[in-house]
C-alpha positions as CSV (number, residue, x, y, z in Angstrom):
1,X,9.7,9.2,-3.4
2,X,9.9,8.2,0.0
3,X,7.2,8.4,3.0
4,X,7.8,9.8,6.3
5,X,6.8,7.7,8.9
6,X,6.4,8.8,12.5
7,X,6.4,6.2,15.2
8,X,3.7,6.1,18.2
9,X,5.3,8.6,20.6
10,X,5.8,11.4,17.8
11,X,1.7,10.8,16.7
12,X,1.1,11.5,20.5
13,X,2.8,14.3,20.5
14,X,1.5,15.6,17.6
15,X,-2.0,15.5,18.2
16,X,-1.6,16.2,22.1
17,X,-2.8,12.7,23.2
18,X,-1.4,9.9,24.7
19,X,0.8,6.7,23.6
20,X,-2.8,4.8,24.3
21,X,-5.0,7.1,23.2
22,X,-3.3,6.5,19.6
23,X,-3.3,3.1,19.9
24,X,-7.6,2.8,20.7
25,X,-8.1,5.6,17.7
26,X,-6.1,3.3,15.2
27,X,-8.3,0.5,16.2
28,X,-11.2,1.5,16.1
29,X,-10.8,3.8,13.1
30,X,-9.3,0.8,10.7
31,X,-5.8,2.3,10.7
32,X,-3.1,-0.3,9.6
33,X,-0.1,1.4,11.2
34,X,3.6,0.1,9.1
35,X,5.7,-2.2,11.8
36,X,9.5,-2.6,11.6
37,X,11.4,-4.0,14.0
38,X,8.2,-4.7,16.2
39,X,7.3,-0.5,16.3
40,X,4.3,1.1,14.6
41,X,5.0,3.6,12.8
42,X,2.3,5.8,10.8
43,X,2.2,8.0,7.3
44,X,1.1,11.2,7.4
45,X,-2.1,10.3,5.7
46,X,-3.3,7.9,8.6
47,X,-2.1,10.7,11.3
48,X,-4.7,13.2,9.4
49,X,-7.2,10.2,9.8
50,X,-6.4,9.9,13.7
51,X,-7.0,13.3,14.5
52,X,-9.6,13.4,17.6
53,X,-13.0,15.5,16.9
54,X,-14.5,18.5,19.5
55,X,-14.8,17.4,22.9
56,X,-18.2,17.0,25.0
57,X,-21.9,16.0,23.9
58,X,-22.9,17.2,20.4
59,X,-25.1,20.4,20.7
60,X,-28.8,20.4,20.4
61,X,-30.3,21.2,16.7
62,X,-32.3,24.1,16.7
63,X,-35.8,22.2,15.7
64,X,-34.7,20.1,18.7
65,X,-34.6,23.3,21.0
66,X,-37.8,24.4,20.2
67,X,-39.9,21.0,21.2
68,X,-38.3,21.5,24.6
């Protein structure tokens, strides 16, 4: 069976970030991307593993509310 592989601009696209934004979350997520011909291309698998979490600061616990 054969993988689909989706290069750098399709990943972008995918997950609504940019070409450089992919390139920071694969390196600093420890995502080998496949390279053929001098492009990265990625698996399906590592594009679940790229996708970006919530935006903006973590909200406060409520234990952590209360000692306010």
């Amino acid at each position: 069976m054969q993988q689909q592989l989706f290069s750098t601009a399709e990943v972008a696209a995918k997950l609504g970030v940019s070409m450089g934004r992919v390139s920071h979350l694969t390196t600093h997520r420890g995502i080998k991307p496949v390279v053929m011909a001098g492009r990265r291309f990625y698996t399906n698998e590592d594009v679940t593993k790229m996708r970006p979490g919530r935006n903006g600061r973590p909200r406060l616990s409520k234990k952590a509310r209360r000692s306010e």
